[in-house]
PATOR-591093 format. One record per residue: residue in one letter; x, y negated, z of N, C-alpha, C, O in turn. Coordinates in steps of 0.1 Angstrom, whole numbers, plus 5000, padded with zeros to 4 digits. Each point is the difference from the previous one (the first is absolute). Layout:
N
aXYZXYZXYZXYZ;...
//
This chain:
385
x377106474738499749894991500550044986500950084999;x498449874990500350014989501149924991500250054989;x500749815017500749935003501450035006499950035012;x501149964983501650045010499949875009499549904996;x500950125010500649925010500949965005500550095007;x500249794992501750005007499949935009499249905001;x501950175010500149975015501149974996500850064992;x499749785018501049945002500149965010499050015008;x502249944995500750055013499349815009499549995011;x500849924980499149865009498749984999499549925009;x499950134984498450004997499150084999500550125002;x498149884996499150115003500350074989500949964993;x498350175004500050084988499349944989498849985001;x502149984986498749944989499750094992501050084998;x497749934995499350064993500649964984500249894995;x500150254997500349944988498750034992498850025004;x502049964979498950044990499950134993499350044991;x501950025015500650134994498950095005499349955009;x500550174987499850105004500250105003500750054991;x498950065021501050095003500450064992501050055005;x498849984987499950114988501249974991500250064990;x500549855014500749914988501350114999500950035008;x499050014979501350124998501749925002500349885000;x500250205002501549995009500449895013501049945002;x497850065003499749885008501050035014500349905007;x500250244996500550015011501649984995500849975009;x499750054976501249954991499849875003500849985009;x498549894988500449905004500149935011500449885000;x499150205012500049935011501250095007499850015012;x501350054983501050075007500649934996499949934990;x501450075021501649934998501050124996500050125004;x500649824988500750044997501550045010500649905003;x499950265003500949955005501550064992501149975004;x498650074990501150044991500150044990498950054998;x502049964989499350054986502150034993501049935000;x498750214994500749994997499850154979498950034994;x502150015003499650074991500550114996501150014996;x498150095005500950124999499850094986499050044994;x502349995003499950064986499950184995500550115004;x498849874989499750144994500250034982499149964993;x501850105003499750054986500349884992499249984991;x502149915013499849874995498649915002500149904994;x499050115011498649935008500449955010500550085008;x499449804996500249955013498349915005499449914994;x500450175019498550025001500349915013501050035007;x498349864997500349885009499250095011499050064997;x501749935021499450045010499749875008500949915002;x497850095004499849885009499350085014499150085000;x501649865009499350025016499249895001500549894999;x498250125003498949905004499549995013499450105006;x500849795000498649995016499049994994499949924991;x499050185014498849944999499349895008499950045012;x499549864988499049895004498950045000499449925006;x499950174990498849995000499250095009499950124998;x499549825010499750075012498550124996499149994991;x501050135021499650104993499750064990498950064999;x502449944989500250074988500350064999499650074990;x501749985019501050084999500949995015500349905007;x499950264997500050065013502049965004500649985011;x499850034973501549965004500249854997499349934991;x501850025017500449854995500150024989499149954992;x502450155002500649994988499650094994499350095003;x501549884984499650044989500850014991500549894997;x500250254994500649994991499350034986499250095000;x501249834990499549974987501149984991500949925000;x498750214993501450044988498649974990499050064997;x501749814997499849954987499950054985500449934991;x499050195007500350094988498849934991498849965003;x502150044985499249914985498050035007499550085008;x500149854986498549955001499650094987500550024989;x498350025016499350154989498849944996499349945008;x500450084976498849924997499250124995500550104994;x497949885009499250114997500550104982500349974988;x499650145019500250094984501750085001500350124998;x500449775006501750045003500150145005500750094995;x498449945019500050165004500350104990501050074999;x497949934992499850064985501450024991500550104994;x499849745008501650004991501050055006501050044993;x499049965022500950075003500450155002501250044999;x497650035004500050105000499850104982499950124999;x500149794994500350104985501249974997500550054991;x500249865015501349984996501050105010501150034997;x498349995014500950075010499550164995500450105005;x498849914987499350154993501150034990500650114999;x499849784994500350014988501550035004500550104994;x500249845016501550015000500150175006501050074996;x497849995016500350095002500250104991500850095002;x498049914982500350084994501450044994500450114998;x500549764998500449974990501149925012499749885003;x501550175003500549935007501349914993500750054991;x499549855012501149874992501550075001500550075009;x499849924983501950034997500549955017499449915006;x501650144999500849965008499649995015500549935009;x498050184992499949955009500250075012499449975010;x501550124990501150045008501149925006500550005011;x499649934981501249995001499849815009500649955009;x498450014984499349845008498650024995499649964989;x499650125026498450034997499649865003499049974993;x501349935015499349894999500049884990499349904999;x501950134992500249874991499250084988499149954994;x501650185004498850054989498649994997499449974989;x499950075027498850035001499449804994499049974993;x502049925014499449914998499949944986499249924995;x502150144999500149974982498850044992499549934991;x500150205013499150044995498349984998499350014990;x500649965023498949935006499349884995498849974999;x502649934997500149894997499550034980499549934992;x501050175008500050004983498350054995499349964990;x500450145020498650044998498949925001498950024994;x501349885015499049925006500149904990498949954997;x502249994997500149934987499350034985499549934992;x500750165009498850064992498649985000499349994990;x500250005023498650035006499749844997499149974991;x501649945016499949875000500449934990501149954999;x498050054992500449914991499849884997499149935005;x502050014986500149865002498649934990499750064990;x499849865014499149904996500249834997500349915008;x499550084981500749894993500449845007500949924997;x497850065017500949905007500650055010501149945003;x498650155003501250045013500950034992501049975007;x499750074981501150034994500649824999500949965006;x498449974985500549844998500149925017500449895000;x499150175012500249915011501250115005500949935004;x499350174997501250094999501349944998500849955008;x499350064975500949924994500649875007501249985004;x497749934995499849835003500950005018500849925004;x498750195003500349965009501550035006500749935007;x499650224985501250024997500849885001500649995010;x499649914979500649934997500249885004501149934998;x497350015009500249895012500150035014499749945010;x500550114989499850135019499149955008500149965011;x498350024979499049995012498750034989500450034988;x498549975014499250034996498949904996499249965008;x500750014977499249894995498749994996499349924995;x500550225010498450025001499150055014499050065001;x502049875010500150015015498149985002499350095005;x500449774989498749904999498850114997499049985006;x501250114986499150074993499650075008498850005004;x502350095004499150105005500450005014500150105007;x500049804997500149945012498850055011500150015012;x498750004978498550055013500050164998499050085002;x502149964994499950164999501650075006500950054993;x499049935017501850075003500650114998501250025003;x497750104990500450094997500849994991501050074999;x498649804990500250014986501849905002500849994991;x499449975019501449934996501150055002501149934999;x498750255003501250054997500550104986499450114998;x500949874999500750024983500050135000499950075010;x500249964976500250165000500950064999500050124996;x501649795009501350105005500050015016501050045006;x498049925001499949945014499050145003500150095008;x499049894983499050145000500750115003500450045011;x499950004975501250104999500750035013499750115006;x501249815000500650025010499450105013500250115006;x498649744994499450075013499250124997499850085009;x499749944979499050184999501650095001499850105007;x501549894989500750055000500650025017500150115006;x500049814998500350055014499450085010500650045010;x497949974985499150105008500350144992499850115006;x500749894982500150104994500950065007499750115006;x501649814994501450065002500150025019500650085007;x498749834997499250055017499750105004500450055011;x498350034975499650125006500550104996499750105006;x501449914983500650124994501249965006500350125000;x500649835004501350025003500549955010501250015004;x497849905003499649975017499650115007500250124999;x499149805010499550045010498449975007499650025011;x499749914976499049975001499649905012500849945006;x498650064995499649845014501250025007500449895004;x500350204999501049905009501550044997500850045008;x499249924974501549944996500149905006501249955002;x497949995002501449835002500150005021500949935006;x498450134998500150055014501450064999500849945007;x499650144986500850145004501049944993501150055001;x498849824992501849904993500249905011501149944999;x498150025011500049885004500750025010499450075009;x502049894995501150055009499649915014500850005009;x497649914990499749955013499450105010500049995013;x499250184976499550075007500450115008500750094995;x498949905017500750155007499150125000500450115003;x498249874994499350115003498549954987499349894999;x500650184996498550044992498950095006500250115005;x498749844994499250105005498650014990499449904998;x500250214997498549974995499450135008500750115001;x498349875002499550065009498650104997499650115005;x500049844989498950104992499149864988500049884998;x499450264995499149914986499649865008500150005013;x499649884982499549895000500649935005499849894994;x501150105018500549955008501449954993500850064991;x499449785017501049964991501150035004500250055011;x501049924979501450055005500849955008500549904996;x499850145019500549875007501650034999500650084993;x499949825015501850024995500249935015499249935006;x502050094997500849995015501549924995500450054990;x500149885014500749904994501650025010499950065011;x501149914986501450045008499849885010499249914999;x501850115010500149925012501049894994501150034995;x498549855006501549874992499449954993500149884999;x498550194988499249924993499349915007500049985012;x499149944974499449885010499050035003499349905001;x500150205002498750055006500950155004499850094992;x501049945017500650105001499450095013499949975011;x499750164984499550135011498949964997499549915007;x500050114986498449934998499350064990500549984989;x498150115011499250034992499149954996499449935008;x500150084981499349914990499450054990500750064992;x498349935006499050094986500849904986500549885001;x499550214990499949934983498849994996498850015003;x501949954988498649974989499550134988499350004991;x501650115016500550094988499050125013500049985012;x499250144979499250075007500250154992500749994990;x498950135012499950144996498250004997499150005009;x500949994979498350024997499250065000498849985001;x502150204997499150074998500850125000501050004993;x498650135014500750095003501050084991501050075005;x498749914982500950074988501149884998500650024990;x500049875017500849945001500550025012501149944998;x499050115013500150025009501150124999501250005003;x498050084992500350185001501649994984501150065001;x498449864991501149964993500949945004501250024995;x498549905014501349905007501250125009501250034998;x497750035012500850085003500950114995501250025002;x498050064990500850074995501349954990501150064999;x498749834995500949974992501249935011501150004995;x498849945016500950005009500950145005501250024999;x498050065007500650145004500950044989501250015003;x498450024982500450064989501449954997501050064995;x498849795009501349934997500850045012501250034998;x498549985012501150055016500250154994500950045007;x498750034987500150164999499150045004500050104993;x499049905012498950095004498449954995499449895000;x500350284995498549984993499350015012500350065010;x498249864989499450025008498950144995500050064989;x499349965021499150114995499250025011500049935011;x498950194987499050005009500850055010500249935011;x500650214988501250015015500449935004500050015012;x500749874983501149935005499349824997500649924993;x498250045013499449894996501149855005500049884996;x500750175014500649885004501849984997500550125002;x500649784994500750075005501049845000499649894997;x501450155008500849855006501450014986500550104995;x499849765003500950024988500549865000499549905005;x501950144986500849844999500349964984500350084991;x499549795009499749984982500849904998500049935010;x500750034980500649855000499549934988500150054989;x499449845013499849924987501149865003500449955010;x500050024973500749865000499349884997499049994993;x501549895015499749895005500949904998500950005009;x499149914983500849875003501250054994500849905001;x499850204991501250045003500650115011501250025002;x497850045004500450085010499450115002498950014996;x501650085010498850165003499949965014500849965009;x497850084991499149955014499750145002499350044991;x501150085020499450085006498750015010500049975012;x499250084982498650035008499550125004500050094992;x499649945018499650125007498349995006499549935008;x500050194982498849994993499350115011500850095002;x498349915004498850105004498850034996499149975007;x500650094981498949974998498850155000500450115003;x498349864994499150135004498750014996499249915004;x500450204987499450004993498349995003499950095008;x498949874990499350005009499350165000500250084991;x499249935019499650155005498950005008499849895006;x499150224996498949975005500049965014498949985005;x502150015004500449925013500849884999500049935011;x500650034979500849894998499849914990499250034991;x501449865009498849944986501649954989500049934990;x501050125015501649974994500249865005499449905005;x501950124990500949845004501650034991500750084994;x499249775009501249964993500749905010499449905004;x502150135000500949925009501550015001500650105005;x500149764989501050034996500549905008499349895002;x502150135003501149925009501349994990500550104994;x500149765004501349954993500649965014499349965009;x502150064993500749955001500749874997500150004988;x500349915015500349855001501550064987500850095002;x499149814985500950034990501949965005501150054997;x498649855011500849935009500550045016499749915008;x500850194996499650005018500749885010501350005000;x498049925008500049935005501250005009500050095009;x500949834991501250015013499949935009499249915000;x501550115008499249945020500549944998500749975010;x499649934979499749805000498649974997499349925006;x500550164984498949984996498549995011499249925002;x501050215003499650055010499649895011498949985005;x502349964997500049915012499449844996499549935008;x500750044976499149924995498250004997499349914995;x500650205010498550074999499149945013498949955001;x502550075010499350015016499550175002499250055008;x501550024984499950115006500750075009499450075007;x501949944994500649975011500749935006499549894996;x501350075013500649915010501550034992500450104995;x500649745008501550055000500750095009501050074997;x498449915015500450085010499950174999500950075004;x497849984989500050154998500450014990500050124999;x500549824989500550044990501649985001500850054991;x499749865023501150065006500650115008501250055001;x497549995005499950085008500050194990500650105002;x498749864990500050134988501550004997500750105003;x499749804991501850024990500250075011499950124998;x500549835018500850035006499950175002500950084998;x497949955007499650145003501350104988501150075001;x497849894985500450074989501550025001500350115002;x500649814997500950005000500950055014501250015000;x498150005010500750115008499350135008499850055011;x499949984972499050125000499450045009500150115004;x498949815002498549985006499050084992500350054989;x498749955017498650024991499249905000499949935010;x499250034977499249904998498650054995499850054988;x499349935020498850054996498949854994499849895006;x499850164984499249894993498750045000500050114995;x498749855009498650075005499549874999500449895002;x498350204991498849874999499050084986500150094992;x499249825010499050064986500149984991500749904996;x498650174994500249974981500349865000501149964997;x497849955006500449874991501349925010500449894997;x500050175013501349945004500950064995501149995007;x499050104983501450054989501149995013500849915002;x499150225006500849995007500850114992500650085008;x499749954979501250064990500449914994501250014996;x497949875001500849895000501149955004501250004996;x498249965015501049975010501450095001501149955000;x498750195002500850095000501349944987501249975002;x498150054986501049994992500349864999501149984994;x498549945009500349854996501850015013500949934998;x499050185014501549975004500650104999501149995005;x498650124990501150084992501649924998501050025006;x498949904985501349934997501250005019501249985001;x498250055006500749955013500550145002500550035011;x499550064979500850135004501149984998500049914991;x500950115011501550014994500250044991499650124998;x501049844993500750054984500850105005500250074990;x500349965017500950124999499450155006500750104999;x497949895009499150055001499050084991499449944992;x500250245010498950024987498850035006499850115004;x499549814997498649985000498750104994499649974989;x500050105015499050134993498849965005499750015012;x499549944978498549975004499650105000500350084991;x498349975023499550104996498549995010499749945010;x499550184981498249945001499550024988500750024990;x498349985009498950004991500049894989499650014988;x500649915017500249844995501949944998500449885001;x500450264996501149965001500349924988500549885001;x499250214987500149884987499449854997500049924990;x499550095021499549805000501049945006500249894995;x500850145015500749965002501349984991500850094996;x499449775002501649994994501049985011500049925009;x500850194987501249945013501349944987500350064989;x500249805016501149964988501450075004501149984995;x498650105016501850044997500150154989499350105001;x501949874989500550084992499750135003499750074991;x500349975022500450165010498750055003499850115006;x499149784989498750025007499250154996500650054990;x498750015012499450115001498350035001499849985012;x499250054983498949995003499650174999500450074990;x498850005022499750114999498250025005499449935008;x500350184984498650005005499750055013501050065005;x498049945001499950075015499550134999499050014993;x501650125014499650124993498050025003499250064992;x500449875019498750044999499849955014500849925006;x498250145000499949935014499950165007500250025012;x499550094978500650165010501250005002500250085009;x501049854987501149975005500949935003500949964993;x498950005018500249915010501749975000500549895001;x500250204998501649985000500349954989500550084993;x499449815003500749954985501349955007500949974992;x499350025021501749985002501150104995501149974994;x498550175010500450094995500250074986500850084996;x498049864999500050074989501149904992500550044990;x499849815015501049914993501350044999500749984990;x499750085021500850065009500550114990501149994994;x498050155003500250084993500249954989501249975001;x498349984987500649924989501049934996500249974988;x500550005025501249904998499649875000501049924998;x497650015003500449854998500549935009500349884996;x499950145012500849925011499749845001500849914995;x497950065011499949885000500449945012499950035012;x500749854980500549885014498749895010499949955011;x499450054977499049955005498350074992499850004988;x499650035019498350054997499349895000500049925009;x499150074976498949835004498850144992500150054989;x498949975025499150064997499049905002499949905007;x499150164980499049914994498550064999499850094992;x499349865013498750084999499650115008499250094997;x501449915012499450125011499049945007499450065009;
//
């Protein structure tokens, strides 16, 4: 039918006046289940999880939608001579704060470009000073036009300061301490994201609204990931695994990046896993319903009269999670040597703690080789085998 249709739960299906075609039509018929906002470069870019309603639109329920400023025809153009211009000619200081520079600058070029015009300057002013806008009426049948041109500014500036000193489509993925896992998967395809276990949509994947367009962003994404972990990519070496930290909220968020360049058997990828900024403790844990009081009595007790405790299960059951969330039940007088592949994800909080890497899987004795070294551990929390 040419007509949407809404089905309700006491009555037949009625026929509207809308049409399928009707743009952001699957935005208004989603619920909203959560929204919160995550910041970048002083930008605080609003995240919303949506259900979709609308039947046969879309393959997943949900939906995440990172809210980045609204782009009006021509802006591409502005953005990209302004992101030309700073690479020539890079801003003072930006060593030292590449994101606040990049955005000073950004902000000053594009002020230029945009010039003021005699009533957006007097409704500017006017509004300044009554904090609302008195020419609301005027351009009320045009919504491009009711944002001002320090509102402009902002937002051409944040795509700027995005693509040069971000991370391009998925800065606000890679700040958003709800996510545990990124994935973009090849050109066209949108970027989906995997969410921590305790969120309100928690263990759960979900496309954005945010996509890889076109293969020279792709091939840039990656390499400019690798470059930042240490390693160049290249035709020898097209793939390689790496750890990066970006700040968030006030905090360094560690990420551990895979990415691969595409090749005439592979088409590349990009896939990145965070760790929870917070690790979860078996209260928490038990407020989840993920474990019982009883085995999380059953764990202290073991730990504490040096038992073994094995934690198994798959990726999205974070059973390193779990692992470190009861670390604490070691004894403080106890030294603890994490060791594995994955030992540095582990925090152990006792003082004495220790983290070592695993020598390889050709050598199978890492007891001995502990042994030879002197670390003398009291207790082993191996991770990632």
């Amino acid at each position: 039918e040419d007509q949407l249709v809404v089905h309700t739960r006491d009555f037949a299906p009625a026929t509207t006046a809308l049409p399928v075609e009707t743009p952001h039509l699957e935005r208004f018929l989603g619920a909203r289940v959560s929204r919160r906002t995550v910041q970048f470069a002083g930008f605080e870019v609003p995240v919303t999880i949506v259900r979709g309603h609308l039947l046969g639109a879309e393959s997943f329920d949900l939906s995440y939608v990172a809210e980045e400023p609204e782009r009006l025809p021509g802006d591409e153009a502005l953005i990209e001579t302004v992101s030309d211009r700073i690479l020539e000619a890079p801003p003072d200081g930006v060593l030292e704060n590449q994101h606040q520079s990049v955005r000073a600058r950004a902000k000053k070029l594009l002020g230029h470009r945009l010039k003021y015009r005699p009533l957006t300057k007097l409704r500017d002013r006017i509004s300044q000073a009554l904090g609302s806008d008195p020419f609301a009426l005027m351009h009320r049948a045009n919504p491009n036009g009711s944002r001002s041109r320090a509102e402009r500014i902002d937002a051409l500036a944040y795509y700027v300061t995005r693509d040069l000193a971000g991370d391009g489509k998925l800065t606000i993925p890679m700040r958003d301490p709800a996510v545990r896992s990124i994935e973009a998967n090849q050109v066209g395809d949108r970027i989906a994201v995997v969410t921590h276990r305790g969120e309100a949509v928690g263990n759960t994947r979900m496309p954005t609204t945010l996509a890889i367009e076109d293969l020279d962003e792709l091939v840039d994404l990656a390499r400019t990931l690798s470059a930042d972990g240490g390693v160049e990519l290249s035709v020898s070496r097209p793939a390689a695994t790496v750890t990066v930290s970006r700040e968030t909220a006030g905090t360094e968020r560690t990420l551990h990046c895979s990415v691969s360049l595409p090749t005439k058997t592979e088409s590349g990828h990009v896939s990145i896993s965070a760790k929870r900024e917070r690790p979860p403790t078996p209260i928490t844990l038990l407020q989840q319903d993920q474990l019982t009081p009883a085995l999380v009595a059953g764990i202290w007790t073991t730990i504490a009269n040096r038992g073994t405790v094995l934690f198994l299960g798959p990726v999205g059951a974070e059973p390193a999670v779990a692992l470190e969330a009861h670390t604490p039940f070691i004894p403080v007088g106890k030294r603890p040597v994490s060791i594995g592949k994955d030992a540095a994800r582990i925090d152990l909080p006792q003082e004495t703690a220790l983290s070592v890497s695993h020598p390889g899987p050709e050598d199978s004795k890492w007891s001995t080789s502990l042994e030879r070294e002197a670390l003398h551990p009291d207790v082993a929390v191996v991770s990632g085998l």
